[in-house]
C-alpha positions in Angstrom: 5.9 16.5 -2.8 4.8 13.7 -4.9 4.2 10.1 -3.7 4.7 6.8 -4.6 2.1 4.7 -6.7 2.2 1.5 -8.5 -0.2 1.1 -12.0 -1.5 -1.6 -13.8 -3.2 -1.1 -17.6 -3.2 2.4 -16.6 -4.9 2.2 -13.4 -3.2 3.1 -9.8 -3.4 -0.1 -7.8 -1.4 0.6 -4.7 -0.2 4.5 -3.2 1.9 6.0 -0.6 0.8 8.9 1.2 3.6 10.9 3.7 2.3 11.6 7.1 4.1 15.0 6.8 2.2 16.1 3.9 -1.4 15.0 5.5 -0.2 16.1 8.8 -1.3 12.6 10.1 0.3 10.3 12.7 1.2 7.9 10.4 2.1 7.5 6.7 0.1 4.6 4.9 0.4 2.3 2.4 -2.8 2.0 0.7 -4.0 -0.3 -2.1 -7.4 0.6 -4.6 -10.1 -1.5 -5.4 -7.6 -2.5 -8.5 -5.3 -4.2 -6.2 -5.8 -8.5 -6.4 -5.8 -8.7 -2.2 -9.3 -10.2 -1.7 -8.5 -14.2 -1.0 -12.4 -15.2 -0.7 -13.7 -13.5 2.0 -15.8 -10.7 2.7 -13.5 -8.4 4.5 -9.3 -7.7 3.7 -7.4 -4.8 4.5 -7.1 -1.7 2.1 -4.2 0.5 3.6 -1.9 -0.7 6.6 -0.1 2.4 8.7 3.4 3.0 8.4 5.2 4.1 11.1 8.6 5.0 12.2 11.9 3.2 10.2 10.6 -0.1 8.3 12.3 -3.2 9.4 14.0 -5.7 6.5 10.8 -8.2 7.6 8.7 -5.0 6.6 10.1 -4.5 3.6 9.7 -8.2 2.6 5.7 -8.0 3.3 5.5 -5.1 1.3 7.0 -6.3 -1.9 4.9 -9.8 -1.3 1.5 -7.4 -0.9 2.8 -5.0 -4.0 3.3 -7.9 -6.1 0.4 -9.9 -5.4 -1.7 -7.1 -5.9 -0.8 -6.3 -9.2 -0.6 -9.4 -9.9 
């Protein structure tokens, strides 16, 4: 099963990784050190859990935080 990833020059920036396949509670969206999410401060998030059936406002905040981080 392969997953999702987003790349920029080369370089993965943000991934998905299936619950089923990690037998984990949750699936996650996760973003690398590549991603452009810091805004300043010492602390952002690097991977938000997925669970259940995303809602259209889901979907929304997840192209905004795809976009800015490969931005």
């Amino acid at each position: 099963m392969s997953m999702p990833a987003y790349a920029k020059d080369g370089k993965i920036v943000c991934f998905f990784q299936c619950s089923a396949k990690f037998k984990a509670r949750y699936s996650t969206l996760g973003f690398s050190d590549q991603a452009n999410l810091d805004d300043g401060g010492a602390m952002w998030p690097a991977a938000y859990a997925l669970t259940g059936e995303l809602t259209a406002r889901d979907e929304v905040r997840i192209a905004e935080l795809v976009t800015r981080a490969v931005s």
